[in-house]
Every structure is written in C-alpha cells, then in structure tokens.
Legacy VTK file of the C-alpha trace (Angstrom):
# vtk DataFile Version 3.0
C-alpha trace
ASCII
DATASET POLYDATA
POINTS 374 float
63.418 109.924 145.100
64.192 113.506 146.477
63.909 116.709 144.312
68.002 116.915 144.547
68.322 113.475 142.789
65.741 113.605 140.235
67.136 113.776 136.610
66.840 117.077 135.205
65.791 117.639 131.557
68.601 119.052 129.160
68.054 122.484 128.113
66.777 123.617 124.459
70.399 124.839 124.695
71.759 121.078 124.459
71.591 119.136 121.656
71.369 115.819 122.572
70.395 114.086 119.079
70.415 116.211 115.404
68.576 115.187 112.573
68.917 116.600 108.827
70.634 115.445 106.243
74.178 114.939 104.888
75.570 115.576 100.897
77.958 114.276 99.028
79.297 116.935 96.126
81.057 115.051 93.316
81.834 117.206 90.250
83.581 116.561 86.970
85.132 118.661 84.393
84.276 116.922 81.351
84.096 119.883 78.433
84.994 123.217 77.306
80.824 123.972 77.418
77.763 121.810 77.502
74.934 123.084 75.504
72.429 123.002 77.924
69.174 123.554 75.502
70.168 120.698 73.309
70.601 118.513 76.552
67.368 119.337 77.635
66.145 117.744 74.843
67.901 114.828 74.956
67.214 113.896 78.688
64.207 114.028 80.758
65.767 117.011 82.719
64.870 120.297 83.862
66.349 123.767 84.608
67.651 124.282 88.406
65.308 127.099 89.818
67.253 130.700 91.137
68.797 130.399 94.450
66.477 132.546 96.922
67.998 133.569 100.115
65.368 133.115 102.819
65.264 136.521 104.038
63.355 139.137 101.825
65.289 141.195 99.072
64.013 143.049 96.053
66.747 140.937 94.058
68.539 137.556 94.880
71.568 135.319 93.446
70.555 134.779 89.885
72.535 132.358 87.262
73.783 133.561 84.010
72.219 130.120 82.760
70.939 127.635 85.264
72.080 124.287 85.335
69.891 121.681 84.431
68.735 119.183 86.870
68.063 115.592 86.131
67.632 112.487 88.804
70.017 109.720 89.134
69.380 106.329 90.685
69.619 105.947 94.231
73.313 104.928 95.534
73.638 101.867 97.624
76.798 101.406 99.997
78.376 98.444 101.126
77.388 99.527 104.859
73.268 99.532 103.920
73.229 103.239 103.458
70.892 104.225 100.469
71.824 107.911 99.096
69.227 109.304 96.674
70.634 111.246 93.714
70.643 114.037 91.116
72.922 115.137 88.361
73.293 118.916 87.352
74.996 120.199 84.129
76.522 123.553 83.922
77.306 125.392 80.707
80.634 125.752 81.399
81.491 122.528 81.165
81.218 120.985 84.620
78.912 118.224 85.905
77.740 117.976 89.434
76.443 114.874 91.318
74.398 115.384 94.789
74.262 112.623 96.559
72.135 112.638 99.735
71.263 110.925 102.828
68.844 111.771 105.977
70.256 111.754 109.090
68.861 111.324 112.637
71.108 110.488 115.892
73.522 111.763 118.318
76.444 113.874 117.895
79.023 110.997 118.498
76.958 109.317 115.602
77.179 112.358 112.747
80.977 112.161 114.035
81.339 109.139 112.866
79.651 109.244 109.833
81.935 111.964 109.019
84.622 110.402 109.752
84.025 107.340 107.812
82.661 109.181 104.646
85.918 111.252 104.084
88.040 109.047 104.585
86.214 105.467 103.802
85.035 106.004 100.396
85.825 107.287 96.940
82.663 108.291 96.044
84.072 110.100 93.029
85.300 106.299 91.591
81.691 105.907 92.674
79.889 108.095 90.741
82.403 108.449 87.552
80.953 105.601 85.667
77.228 106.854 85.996
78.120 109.874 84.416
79.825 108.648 81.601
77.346 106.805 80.769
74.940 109.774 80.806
77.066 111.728 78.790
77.296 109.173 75.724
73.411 110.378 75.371
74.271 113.834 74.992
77.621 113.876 72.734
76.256 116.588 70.548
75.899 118.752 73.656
79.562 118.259 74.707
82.252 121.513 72.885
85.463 119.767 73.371
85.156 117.058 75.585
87.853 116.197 77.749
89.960 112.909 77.486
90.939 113.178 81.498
88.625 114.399 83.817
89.657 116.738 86.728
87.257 115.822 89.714
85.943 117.723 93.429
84.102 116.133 96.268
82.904 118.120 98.952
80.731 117.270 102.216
77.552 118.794 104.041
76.386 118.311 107.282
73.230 119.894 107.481
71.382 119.591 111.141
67.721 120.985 111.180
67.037 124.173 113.291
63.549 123.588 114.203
60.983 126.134 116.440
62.149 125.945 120.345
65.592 124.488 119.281
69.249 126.723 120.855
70.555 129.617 118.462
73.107 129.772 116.681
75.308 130.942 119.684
74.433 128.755 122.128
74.813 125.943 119.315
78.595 126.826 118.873
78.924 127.416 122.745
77.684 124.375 123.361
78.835 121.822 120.838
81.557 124.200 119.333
83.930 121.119 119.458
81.054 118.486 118.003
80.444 120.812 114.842
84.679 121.283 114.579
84.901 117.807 114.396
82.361 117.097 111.641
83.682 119.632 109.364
87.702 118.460 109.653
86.054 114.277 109.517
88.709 113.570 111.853
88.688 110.318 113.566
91.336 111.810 116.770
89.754 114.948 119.148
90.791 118.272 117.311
92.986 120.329 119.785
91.122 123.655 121.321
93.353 125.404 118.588
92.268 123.852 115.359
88.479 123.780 116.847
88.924 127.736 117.339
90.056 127.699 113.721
87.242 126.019 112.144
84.700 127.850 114.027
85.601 131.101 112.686
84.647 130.488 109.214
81.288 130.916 110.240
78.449 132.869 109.042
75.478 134.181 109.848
72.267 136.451 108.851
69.043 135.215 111.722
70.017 134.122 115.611
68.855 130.558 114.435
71.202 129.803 111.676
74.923 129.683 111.251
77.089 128.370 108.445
80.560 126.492 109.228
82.789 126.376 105.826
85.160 124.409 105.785
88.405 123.095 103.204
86.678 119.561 102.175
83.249 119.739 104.446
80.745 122.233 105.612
78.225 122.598 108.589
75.077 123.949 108.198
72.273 124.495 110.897
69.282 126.132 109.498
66.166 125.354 108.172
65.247 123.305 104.817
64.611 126.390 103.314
67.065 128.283 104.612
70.132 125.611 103.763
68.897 125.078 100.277
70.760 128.781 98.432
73.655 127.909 101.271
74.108 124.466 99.154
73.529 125.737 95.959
76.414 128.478 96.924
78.744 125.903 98.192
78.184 123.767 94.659
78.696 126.922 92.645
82.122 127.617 94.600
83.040 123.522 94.262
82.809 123.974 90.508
84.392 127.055 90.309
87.486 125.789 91.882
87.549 122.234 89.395
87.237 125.366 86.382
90.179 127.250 87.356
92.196 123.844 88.488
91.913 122.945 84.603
92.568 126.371 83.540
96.224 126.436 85.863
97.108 122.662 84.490
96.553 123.729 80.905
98.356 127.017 81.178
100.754 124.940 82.480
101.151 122.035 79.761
100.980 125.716 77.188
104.014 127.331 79.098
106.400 123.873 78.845
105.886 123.948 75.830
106.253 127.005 74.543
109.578 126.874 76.751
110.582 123.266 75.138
109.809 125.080 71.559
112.160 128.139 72.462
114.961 126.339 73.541
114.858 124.275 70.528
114.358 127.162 67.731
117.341 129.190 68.093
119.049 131.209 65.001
117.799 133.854 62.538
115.693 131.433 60.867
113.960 130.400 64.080
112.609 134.115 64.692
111.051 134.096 61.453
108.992 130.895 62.089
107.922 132.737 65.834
105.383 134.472 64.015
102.706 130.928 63.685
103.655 129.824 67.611
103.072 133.375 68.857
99.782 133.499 66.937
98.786 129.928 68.319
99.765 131.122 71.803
97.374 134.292 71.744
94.765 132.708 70.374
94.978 129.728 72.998
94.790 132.885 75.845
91.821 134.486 74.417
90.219 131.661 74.489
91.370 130.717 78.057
90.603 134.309 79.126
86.711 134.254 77.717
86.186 130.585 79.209
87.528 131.916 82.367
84.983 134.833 82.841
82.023 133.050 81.680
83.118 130.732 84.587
83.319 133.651 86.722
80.445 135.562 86.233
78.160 131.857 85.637
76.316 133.623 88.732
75.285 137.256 90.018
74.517 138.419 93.365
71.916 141.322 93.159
71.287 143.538 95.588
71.903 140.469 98.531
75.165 141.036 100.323
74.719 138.345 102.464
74.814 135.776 99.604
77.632 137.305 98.477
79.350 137.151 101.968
78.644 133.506 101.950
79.981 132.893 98.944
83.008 134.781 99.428
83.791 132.985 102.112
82.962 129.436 100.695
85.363 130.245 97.538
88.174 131.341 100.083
88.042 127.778 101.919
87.812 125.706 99.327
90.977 127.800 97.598
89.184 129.328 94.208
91.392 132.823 94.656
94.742 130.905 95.116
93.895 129.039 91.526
92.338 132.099 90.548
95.684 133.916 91.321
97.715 131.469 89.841
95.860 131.277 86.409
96.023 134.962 86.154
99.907 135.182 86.684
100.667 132.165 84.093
97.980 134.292 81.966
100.020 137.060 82.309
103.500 135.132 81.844
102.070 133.605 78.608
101.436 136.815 77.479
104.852 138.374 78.473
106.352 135.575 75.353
103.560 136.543 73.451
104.769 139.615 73.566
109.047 138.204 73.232
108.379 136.013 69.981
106.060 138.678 68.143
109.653 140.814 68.904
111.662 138.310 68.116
110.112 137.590 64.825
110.140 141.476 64.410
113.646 142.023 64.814
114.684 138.465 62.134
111.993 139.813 60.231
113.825 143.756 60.233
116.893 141.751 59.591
115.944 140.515 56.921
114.345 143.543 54.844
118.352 144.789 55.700
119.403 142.169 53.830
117.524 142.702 50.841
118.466 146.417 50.947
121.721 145.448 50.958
121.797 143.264 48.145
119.308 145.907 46.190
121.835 148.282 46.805
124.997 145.795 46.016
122.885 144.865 42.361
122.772 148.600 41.415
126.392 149.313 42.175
126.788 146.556 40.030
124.649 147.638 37.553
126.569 150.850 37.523
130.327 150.178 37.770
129.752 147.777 34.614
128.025 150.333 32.626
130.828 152.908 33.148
133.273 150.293 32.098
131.148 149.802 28.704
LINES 1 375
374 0 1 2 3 4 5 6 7 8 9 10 11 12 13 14 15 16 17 18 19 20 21 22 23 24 25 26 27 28 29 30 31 32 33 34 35 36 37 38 39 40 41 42 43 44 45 46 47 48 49 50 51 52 53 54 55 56 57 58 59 60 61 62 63 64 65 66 67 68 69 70 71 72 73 74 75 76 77 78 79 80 81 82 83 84 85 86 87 88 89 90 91 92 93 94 95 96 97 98 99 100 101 102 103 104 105 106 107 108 109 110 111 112 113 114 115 116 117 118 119 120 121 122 123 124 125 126 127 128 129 130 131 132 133 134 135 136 137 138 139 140 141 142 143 144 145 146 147 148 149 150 151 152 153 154 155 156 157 158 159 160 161 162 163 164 165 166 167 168 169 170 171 172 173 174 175 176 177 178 179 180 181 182 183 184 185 186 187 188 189 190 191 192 193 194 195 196 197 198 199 200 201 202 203 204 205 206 207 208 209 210 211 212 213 214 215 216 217 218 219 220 221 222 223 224 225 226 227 228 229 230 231 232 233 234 235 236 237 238 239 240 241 242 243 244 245 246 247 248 249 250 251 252 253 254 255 256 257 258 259 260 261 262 263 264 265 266 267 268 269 270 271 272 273 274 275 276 277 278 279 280 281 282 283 284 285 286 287 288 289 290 291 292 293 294 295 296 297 298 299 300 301 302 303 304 305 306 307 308 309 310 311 312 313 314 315 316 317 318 319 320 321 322 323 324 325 326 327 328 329 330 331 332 333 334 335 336 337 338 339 340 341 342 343 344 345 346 347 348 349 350 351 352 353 354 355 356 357 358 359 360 361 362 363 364 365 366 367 368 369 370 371 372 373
C-alpha cells in the first residue's frame, strides 16, 4: 500500500464518537411552598451544595435556600435503558426529578437517542407516580398543595471535553449540524437555516467549552465539572418557568371571575357589596406578588457575570420573560378593578350617606312645619 492510499487518522478536530451523559428534567408544581427543614427530617435527604462556576471568582451563584436532594430508584425503559435518579425539592413549591443516563457512541447514535427520547416517551407520566408517592411522607411539609399539577421536561446532552479533544470552535465548525440536530430531537435533517438558528444560542467562557440552549433540549460540551452549575442553571430556569406558568393560569381563573361577578352584580346595591370582592382580590395579588419574587430571587448571582449570562439566556429559550410578562400585565389588570370596585363601592357608598342626609334633613322639616302648626 502506497503513502497516497493509506488511511489517514481523523484530526482531534473530528469527533468521530462522544461520550457523556444525557438528562432528563421532569418538574412538578405541587404547592404554594415546601418546608424544606421539616422535609429533611422526614426523608433521608440532604441539602443541594452552591452552584460553583469552574472558573475562579471571589463570589458565585448562591441559593436563597437550597433545594434538598434525595435519590430515587433507578428508571428502567422498555428499550433496556437503565436511568439512575434523584429528586430535588424547592421551597417554592416545585419538585424536580433528574433522570440520567451515560452515553458513549457516534454522533448518528446521540441523534437518535434524541430523537427517540423527545418524542418516544412521556417521561413526566413516568415519573408522576413516584413522586406522589414521596410526597404522602411529607404532607406536613406541603403549604397548599395543589389538586392539578402543572409539569416541565427538559433534555441535556452533555458530551465530555476531555485533554487533546477540538475547541469549542472547531466543535461547532465541524459538527455544527450534529449538535443542531440533538438540541431540536428532530428525526428529518434541519435546513442550514434552522441549524444557524440553534447555534447562536450559544455560550461560552474557556476555548474548550460551549453551551447550546435550546426551547425543550440543551447541548453541553465541557467538562464534569464544568457542566455541573450549567445544569443546575438550566433546572433553576425549568422551574422558574412551571412557577410563573401557574402564576398566569391562576391570574387567569381570578380575572374570569371577577369579570363573571361584575357582570352579574349590577345596581346600587351591588356597589355596596364590592367592598368584600375587592378586598378578596387584593389580598389574592399580594399574595401572588410575594410568591412571585421569592420565586424570582430563589437564586443570586454574585459577582459572576458569566453565570448570569448563562442563565439569562437559558430563561429566554425556555420562555420565563414571556410568562413573566404576562403575569405582570394580568397583575397589573387585576389591580386596575381593584382599583374600579373600591370606586365603585365609594361612589354607592357616597350615595348613600346622600340619602340619609336627605331624609335627616326631610325629618327636621318635618319636625318643624308641625311644630309651627301647634
């Protein structure tokens, strides 16, 4: 065999086979707030640790109260796969299952997998059960405990980056189209165009790691290390989004009614009763409006830009300002009939101090005529 026909070794540049591991995110809003120090001591469980960012910072991402972590079972597919588990509670009410599974093969192979996990299974009908059944343990934990649960999945596709391996660049220049693919867990080739619109969602901070975010899936090449505050980042975003999703429904379910009442209390003697509904109504919102910053500020991003970056960018894909936007303009519509009945029940109750006036008034004349007649 001549020099011009031997086989020529791919270049640290080409990925022929990945290896890392993919997650399953399935989370559940299933109270107002779980109080995590009483469910620490009714499970074997412990507190999630501080996200670190790998690169060095005299502050990091901090939680206002870290979750608490306990282990779950290991999940067994109908295809063979095993996934091992964990379960993490959040004090705002929201309960997250990781579900993971190590990977090793080709690109055509992750595709695949992809594919087949967004589209194949319901892990969220899954996983539902389980966590019921944890939560009858810890009952006294649970501040109003919802009836329906709203629920998230998400996915992540995290490939190694090992010593020796391509950068981040030559990753996306390279198998740009590979990565597009496993973040949209299409089955069809993407067109150029929707690749080009995955790929830039991505982020950055070293040459040798890069973060793809996308809608339902993300792709992360890094290190262990490395992917483990991206993940915790992506989770926090995940829940976010389920918070404010409950927040818009039950803002909504407030405003039909509310509506439903006005059109049915109409009169003078309707304005007087507006006084109880608009006091019900305000109280609902300052309750909505606490429960929504707690859910907002749940974590802090100290003197690390980049985390925030990332998680700026995670909340945008997965849609937490649209919900955010839309729970603050029914916030502010509630509000605005607040502010109608309180003046409607002004004006019947001005209307009726008139009244009584008058008939004061009518009860002296009275009075008065009928003593001049004596």
């Amino acid at each position: 065999m001549n020099a011009e026909n031997m086989p020529v070794a791919p270049s640290p540049s080409q990925l022929t086979s990945v290896s890392g591991s993919v997650l399953v995110l399935i989370q559940f809003d299933v109270c107002e707030e779980l109080h995590l120090d009483l469910l620490q001591q009714a499970i074997n469980a412990r507190t999630v640790r501080q996200p670190r960012m790998k690169h060095s910072v005299p502050a990091y991402v901090r939680y206002q109260r870290p979750p608490v972590l306990e282990p779950l079972e290991p999940l067994l597919l109908e295809s063979g796969e095993r996934l091992e588990g964990e379960i993490k509670y959040y004090d705002y009410g929201v309960v997250s299952v990781i579900l993971q599974l190590a990977f090793a093969g080709d690109w055509e192979s992750l595709e695949q997998l992809a594919s087949r996990w967004v589209w194949d299974f319901d892990f969220a009908s899954r996983v539902e059960p389980v966590v019921r059944q944890k939560l009858e343990r810890i009952a006294a934990a649970m501040v109003n405990p919802y009836v329906r649960w709203l629920s998230e999945d998400y996915f992540i596709f995290h490939v190694r980056a090992q010593a020796g391996g391509p950068s981040a660049a030559e990753l996306m220049r390279n198998h740009g189209f590979e990565v597009a693919q496993v973040v949209r867990g299409d089955r069809l080739p993407l067109s150029e165009g929707e690749c080009a619109e995955v790929l830039q969602s991505r982020i950055s901070y070293y040459e040798t790691d890069i973060a793809v975010i996308g809608w339902n899936a993300a792709f992360l090449y890094d290190s262990n290390a490395g992917a483990e505050a991206a993940i915790q980042l992506l989770e926090y975003a995940n829940s976010q989004l389920l918070e404010f999703r409950h927040y818009d429904e039950l803002l909504s379910e407030i405003l039909e009614n509310v509506y439903h009442s006005l059109e049915e209390k109409r009169g003078a003697l309707s304005r007087w009763r507006m006084a109880r509904s608009a006091t019900r109504l305000h109280t609902v919102l300052l309750e909505i409006a606490e429960l929504t910053e707690r859910a907002d500020n749940a974590i802090k991003f100290l003197s690390d830009m980049f985390a925030a970056r990332l998680y700026r960018l995670a909340a945008a894909k997965v849609g937490v300002p649209d919900y955010k936007n839309l729970v603050a303009q029914k916030l502010k519509t509630a509000n605005d009939l607040y502010q109608y009945m309180i003046e409607q029940f002004n004006q019947a109750r001005g209307f009726f101090l008139e009244i009584i006036v008058v008939l004061i008034l009518l009860i002296e004349l009275v009075y008065l005529f009928r003593g001049r007649a004596f």
